[in-house]
Every structure is written in structure tokens, then in C-alpha cells.
C-alpha positions as a Markdown table, in Angstrom:
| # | Residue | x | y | z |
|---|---|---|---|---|
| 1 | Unk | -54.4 | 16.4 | 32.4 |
| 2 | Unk | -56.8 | 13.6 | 31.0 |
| 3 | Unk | -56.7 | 10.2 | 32.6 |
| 4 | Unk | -55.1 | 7.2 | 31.0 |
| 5 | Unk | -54.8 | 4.2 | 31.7 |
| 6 | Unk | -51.7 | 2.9 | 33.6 |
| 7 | Unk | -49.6 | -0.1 | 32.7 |
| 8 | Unk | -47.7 | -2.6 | 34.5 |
| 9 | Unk | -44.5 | -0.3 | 34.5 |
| 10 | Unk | -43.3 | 2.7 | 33.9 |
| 11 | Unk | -42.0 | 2.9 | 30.4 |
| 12 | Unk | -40.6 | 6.7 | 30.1 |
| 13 | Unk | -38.7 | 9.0 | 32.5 |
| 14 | Unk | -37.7 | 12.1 | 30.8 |
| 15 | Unk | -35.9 | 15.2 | 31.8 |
| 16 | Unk | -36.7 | 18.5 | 30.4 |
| 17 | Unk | -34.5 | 21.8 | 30.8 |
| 18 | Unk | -36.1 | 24.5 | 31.7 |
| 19 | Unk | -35.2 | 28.7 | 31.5 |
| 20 | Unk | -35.8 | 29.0 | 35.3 |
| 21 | Unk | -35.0 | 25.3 | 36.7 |
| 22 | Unk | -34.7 | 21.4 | 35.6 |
| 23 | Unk | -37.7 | 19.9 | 36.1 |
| 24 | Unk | -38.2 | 15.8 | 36.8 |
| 25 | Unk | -41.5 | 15.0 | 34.4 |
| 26 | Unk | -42.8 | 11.1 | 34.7 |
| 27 | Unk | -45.2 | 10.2 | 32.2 |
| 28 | Unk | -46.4 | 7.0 | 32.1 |
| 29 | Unk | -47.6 | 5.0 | 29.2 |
| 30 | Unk | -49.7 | 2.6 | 28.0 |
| 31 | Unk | -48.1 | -0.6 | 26.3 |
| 32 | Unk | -50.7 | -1.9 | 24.3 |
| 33 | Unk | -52.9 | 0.4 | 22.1 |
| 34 | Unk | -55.5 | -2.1 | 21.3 |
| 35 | Unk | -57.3 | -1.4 | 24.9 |
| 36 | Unk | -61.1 | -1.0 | 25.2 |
| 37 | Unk | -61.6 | 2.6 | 23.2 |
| 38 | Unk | -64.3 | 3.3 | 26.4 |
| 39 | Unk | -61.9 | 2.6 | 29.1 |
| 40 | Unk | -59.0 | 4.7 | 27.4 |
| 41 | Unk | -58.3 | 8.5 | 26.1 |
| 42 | Unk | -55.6 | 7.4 | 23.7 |
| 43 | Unk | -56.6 | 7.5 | 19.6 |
| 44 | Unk | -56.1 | 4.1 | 18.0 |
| 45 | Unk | -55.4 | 5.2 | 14.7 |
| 46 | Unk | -52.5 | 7.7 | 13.6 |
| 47 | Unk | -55.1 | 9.5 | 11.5 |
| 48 | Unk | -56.7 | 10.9 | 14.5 |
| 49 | Unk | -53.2 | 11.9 | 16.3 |
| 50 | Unk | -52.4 | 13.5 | 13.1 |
| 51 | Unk | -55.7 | 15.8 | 13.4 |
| 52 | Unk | -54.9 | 16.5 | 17.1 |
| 53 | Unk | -51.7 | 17.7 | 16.1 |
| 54 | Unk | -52.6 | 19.5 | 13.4 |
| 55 | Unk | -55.1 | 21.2 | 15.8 |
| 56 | Unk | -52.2 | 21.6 | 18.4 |
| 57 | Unk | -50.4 | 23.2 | 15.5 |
| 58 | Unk | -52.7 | 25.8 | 14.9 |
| 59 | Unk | -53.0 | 26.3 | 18.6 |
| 60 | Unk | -49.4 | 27.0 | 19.1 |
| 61 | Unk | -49.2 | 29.3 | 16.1 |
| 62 | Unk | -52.5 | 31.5 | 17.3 |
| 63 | Unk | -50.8 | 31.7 | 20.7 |
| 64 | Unk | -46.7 | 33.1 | 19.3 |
| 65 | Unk | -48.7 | 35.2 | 17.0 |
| 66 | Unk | -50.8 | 36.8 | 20.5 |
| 67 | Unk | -47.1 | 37.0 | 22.3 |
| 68 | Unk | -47.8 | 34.1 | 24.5 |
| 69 | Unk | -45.1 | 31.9 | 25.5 |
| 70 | Unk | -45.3 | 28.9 | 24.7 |
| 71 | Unk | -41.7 | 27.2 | 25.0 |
| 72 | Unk | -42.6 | 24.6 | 27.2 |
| 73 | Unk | -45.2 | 23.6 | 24.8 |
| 74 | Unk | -43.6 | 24.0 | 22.0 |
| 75 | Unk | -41.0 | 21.6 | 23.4 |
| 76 | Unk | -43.6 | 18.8 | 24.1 |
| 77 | Unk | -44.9 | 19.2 | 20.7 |
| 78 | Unk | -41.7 | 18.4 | 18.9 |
| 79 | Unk | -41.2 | 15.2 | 21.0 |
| 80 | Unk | -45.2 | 14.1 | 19.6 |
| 81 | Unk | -44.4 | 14.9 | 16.4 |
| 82 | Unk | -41.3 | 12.6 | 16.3 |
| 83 | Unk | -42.7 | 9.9 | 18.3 |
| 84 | Unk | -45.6 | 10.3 | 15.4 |
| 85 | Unk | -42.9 | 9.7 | 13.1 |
| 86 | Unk | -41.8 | 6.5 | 14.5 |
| 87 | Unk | -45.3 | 5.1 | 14.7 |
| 88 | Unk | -45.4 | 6.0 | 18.4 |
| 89 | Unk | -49.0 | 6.3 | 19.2 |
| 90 | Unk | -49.0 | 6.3 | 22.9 |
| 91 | Unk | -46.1 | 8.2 | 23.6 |
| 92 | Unk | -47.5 | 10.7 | 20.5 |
| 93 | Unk | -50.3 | 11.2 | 22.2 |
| 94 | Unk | -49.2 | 11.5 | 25.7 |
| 95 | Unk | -46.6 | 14.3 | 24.7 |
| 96 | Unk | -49.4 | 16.4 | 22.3 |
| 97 | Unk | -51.5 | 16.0 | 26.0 |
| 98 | Unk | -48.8 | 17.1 | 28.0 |
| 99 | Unk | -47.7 | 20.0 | 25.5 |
| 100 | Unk | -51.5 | 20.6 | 25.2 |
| 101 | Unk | -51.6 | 21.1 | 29.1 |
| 102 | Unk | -48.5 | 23.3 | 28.8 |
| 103 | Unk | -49.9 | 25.6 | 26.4 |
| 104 | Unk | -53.0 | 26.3 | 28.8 |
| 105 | Unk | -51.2 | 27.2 | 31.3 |
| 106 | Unk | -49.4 | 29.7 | 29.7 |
| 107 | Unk | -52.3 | 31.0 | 28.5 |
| 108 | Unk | -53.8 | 31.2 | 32.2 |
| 109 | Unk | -50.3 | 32.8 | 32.8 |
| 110 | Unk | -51.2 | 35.5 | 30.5 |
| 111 | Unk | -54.1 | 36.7 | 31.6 |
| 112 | Unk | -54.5 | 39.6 | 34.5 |
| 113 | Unk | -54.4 | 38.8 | 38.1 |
| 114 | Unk | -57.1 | 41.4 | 40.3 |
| 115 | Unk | -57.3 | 39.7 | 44.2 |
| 116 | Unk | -57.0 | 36.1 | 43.2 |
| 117 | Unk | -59.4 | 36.4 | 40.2 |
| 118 | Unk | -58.1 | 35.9 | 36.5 |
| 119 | Unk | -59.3 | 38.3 | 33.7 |
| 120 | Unk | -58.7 | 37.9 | 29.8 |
| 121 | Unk | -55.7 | 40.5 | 28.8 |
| 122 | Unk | -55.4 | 41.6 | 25.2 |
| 123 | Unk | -52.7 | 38.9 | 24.3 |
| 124 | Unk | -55.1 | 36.2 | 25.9 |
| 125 | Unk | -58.5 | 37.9 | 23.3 |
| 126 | Unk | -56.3 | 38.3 | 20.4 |
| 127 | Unk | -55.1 | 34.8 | 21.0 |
| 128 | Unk | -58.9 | 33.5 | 20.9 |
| 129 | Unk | -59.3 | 35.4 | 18.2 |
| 130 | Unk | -56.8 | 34.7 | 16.2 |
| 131 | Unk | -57.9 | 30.6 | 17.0 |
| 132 | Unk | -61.1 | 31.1 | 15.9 |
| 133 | Unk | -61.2 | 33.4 | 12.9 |
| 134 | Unk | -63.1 | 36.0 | 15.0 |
| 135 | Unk | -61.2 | 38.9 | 13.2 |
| 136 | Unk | -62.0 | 37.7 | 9.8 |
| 137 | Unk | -66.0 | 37.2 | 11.4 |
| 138 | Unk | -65.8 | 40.5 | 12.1 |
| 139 | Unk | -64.8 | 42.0 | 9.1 |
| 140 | Unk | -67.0 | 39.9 | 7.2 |
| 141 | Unk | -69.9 | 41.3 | 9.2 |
| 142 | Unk | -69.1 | 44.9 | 8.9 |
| 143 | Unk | -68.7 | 44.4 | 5.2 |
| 144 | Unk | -71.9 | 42.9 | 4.5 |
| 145 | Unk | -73.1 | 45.8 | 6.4 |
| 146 | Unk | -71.1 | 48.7 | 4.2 |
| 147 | Unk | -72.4 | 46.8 | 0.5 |
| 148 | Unk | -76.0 | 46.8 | 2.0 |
| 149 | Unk | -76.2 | 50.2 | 2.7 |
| 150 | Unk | -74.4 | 51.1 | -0.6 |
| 151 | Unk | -77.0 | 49.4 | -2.4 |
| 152 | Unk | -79.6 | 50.8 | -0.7 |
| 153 | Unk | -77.9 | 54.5 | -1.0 |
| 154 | Unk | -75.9 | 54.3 | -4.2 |
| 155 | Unk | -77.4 | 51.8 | -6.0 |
| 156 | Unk | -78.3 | 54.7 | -9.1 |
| 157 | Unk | -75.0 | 55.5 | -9.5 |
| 158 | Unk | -73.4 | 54.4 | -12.3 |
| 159 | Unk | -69.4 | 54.5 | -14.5 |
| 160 | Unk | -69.3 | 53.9 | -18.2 |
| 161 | Unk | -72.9 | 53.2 | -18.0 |
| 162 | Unk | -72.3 | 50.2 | -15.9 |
| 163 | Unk | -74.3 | 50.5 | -12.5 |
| 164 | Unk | -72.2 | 50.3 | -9.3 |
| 165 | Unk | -74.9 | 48.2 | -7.8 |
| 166 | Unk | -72.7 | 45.4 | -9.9 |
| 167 | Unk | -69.8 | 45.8 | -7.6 |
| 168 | Unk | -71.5 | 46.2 | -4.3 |
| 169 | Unk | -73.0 | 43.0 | -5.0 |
| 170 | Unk | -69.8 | 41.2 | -5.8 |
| 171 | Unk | -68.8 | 42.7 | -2.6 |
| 172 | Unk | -71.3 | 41.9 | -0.4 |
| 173 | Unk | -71.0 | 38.0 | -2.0 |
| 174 | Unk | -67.2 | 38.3 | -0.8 |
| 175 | Unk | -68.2 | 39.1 | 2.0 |
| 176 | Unk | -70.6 | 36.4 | 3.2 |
| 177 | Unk | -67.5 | 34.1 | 1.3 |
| 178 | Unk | -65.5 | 34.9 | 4.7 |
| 179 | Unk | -68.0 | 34.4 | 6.7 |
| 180 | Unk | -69.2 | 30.7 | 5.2 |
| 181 | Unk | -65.0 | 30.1 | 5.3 |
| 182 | Unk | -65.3 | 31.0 | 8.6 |
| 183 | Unk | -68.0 | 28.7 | 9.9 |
| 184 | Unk | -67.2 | 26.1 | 7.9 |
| 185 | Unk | -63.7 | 26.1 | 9.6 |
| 186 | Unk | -65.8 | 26.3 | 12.7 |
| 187 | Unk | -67.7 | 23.5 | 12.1 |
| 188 | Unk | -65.2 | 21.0 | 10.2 |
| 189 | Unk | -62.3 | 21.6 | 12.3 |
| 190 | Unk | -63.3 | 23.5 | 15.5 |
| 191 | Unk | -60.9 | 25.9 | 15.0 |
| 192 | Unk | -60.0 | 28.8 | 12.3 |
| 193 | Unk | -57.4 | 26.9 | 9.7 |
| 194 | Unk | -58.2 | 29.9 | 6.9 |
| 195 | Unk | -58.5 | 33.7 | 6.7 |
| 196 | Unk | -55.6 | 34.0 | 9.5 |
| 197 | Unk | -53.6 | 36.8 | 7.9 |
| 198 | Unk | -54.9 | 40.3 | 6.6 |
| 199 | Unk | -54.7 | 38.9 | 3.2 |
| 200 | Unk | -58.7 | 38.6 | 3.3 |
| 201 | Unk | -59.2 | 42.0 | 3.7 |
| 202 | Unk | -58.5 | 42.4 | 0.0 |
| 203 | Unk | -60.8 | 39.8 | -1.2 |
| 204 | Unk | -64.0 | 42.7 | -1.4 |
| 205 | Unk | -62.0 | 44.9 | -2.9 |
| 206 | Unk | -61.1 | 42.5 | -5.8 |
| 207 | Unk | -64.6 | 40.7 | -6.0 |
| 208 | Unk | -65.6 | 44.7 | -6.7 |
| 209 | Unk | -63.6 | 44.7 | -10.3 |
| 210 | Unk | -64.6 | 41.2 | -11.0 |
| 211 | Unk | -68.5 | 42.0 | -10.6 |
| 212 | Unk | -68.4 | 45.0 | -12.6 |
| 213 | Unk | -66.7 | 43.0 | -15.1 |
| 214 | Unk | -69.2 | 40.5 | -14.9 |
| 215 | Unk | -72.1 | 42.6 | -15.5 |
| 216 | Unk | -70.1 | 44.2 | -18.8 |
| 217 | Unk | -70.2 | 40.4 | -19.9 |
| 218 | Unk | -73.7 | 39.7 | -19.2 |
| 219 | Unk | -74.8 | 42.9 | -20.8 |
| 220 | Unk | -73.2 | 42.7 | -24.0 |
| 221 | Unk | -75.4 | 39.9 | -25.1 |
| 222 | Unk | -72.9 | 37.0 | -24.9 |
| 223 | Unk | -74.7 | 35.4 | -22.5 |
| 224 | Unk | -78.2 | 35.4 | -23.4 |
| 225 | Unk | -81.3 | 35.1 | -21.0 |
| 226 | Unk | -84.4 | 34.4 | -21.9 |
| 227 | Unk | -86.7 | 36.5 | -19.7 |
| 228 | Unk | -87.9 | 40.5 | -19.6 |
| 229 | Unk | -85.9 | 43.4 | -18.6 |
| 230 | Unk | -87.1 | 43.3 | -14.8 |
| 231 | Unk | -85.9 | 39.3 | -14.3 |
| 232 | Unk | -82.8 | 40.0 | -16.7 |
| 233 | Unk | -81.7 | 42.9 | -14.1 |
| 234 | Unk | -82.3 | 40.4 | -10.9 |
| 235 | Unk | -80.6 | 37.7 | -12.8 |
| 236 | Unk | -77.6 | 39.9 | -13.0 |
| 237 | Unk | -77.5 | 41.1 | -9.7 |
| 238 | Unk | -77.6 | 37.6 | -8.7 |
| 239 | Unk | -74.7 | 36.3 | -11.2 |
| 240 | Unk | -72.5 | 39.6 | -9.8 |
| 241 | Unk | -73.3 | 37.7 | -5.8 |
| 242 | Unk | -72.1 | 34.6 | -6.9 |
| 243 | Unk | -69.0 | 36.1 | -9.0 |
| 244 | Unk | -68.3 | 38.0 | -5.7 |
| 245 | Unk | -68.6 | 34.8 | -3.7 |
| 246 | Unk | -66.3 | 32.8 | -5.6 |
| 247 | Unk | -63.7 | 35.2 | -5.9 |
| 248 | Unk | -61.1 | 32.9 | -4.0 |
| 249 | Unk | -62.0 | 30.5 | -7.1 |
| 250 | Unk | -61.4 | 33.3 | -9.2 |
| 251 | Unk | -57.8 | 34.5 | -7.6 |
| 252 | Unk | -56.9 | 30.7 | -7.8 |
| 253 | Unk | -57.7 | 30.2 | -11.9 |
| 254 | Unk | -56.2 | 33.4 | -12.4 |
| 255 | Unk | -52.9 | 33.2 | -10.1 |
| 256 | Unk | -52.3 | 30.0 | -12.4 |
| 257 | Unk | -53.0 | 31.1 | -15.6 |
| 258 | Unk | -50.1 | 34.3 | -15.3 |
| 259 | Unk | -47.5 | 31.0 | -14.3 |
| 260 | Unk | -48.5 | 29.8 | -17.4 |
| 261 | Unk | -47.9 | 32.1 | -19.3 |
């Protein structure tokens, strides 16, 4: 548990049920939020409470999904959220820390036990991967992978007179889409908020169609280019990438123009 720092009086004594026993839990609070940000762990705005929440959120979602328990937790996290709610900060914060603490221990729980040393089990990796998009990394990996080598093998091939090179492009731009989503998750959040369900698996087999649809459009003269045949073919492989890495976009503009109609 992170330090705080410790008031004048104890301001909370709460009693929380338990499955296996009731369990006495004192948490002491801080009564005045405007405290030296070096001296103390608590946020001093509710915007970053809300993120840590948010984060927690995640956290406790990855963790049911991997068959971890996470009662305790999930018990500390309501209380934040409804001390949130009433402008709370302290006591916000304190229960996210304490459901926070909760949460890795059940986690430690899950993992094996071989002569006092703990190993990772499966619930424990799918748990991390499921946090941190490493499934959707994965499979963006092996599919950049698969659309390389079909260029380099299959590129030749063609249907209708339309080269298949068109749609292994796409894909391979759909596939480095889940990757950036990926790291950019990574980077902005520190934790996997998209790409959490299969759903993503479909996304090269979709940005396929919409790159060989995009090379029938950019061969039938409706877009022009001004250049010879050899920077008019690289210009179209490049235009099936990019149609390939924005088919999220794509799915979007589409999904809303069928409600509109």
C-alpha cells in the first residue's frame, strides 16, 4: 500500500463482509487535499482520479475475463466510484488504492506455488495479456508476416484482371493498424483500452475486399495520376496500404451510412 499522509484523526472505520470471515479495515484519511503534491500520493484534481479509475476499470475487467477473483476488489472499487461521485477525493482515492492492493493480491493468489516460489499460471498470462493487448500484438505480427509472404509468393496472381497483390496490401496495412492501436494504447494509456475482443481478427479480412475495391477505382481512370506505368503501379500499391490501414475509418462511415438509410 502507498504511503499517505496521516491527519489529526481518524476519519473512517469501515467494516467489510467477507465469503470466509468479517474483516475490521481502518483506513485513514487525509482532511485537507490542498497538501504539498511532494509530500502526498493523493491526486488533487478529480480528472486524475477519474483516469485511475478508468485504469482500475480495465484492470478489473482483464482480471474476471482471466477467471481471477476479484470480489474484494471489486467491492473497494464501488465504494471509489461513489465517493467519486460525491466529490470525495481522498476517500476516492484511498478506496481505488485499497481495491488496487486487493486486486494484486488476487492475482499473486493465482499464480502457482513450487517450494515457496510463485510462478505465472495461465489465468495470471492471459490476464497480462489481456491488460496489455498482447493477443491483438500477436496477431498483428503474424499477419504482417502471412501478407508479406503472399506478396512475395502470390503477388502474379490475379481475379477479374485485378491483381491480388491489391488485397494483400490492404491486409498487411490492417495489420500494422492493430499494431499502431496497440502501442498507441501502450503509450497514451499504459494499458490496452482497444482490440480486447476477437472482433479484430476480422479487420484483415475486410481491409482484403476494401483494397481490391480500391485498386478497381484507381484503375478505371477516375482518379487520375500523373506519372508512368511503373510509379502509377507503386502509387497503387501504396493507396491499397493506406485503404487497408484505415479500415476501422472505413467500418465506422460505412456502419453509419446503412442507419441512415
Amino acid at each position: 500500500m502507498p504511503a499517505v499522509l496521516i491527519s489529526n484523526h481518524l476519519k473512517l472505520f469501515y467494516l467489510c463482509k467477507s465469503r470466509s470471515a468479517t474483516k475490521t479495515i481502518y483506513i485513514i484519511l487525509v482532511s485537507n487535499l490542498s497538501v504539498n503534491s511532494k509530500g502526498c500520493f493523493i491526486p488533487d484534481s478529480c480528472d486524475e482520479v477519474e483516469a485511475d479509475l478508468k485504469k482500475l476499470d480495465h484492470m478489473l475487467h482483464a482480471a474476471h475475463r482471466s477467471n481471477i477473483d476479484i470480489k474484494e476488489s471489486y467491492d473497494f472499487y464501488v465504494l471509489a466510484l461513489k465517493e467519486f461521485n460525491k466529490e470525495n477525493l481522498a476517500d476516492s482515492y484511498l478506496y481505488y488504492d485499497r481495491a488496487k492492493y486487493e486486486l494484486t493480491s488476487s492475482i499473486n493468489e493465482a499464480k502457482f506455488k513450487i517450494k515457496g516460489s510463485k510462478f505465472h499460471s495461465l489465468r495470471t498470462l492471459s490476464y497480462f495479456f489481456k491488460l496489455y493487448g498482447l493477443y491483438a500484438a500477436i496477431f498483428g505480427t503474424l499477419s504482417i508476416f502471412l501478407f508479406s509472404y503472399l506478396i512475395y509468393r502470390y503477388a502474379e496472381l490475379s481475379v477479374l484482371e485485378v491483381p491480388l497483390w491489391s488485397a494483400f496490401f490492404a491486409g498487411l496495412g490492417s495489420s500494422a493498424q492493430i499494431l499502431t492501436g496497440v502501442a498507441d494504447d501502450l503509450r497514451r494509456d499504459g494499458l490496452a483500452t482497444r482490440y480486447k475482443r476477437l472482433w479484430y481478427t476480422a479487420i484483415p479480412l475486410l481491409s482484403m475486399v476494401f483494397g481490391y475495391m480500391a485498386y478497381l477505382l484507381f484503375s478505371s481512370g477516375l482518379i487520375a495520376f500523373n506519372a508512368n506505368s511503373q510509379s502509377r503501379a507503386f502509387s497503387t500499391m501504396f493507396v491499397c496500404f493506406l485503404t487497408g490501414f484505415l479500415t476501422n475509418w472505413l467500418i465506422n462511415r460505412l456502419s453509419r451510412m446503412s442507419r441512415d438509410l
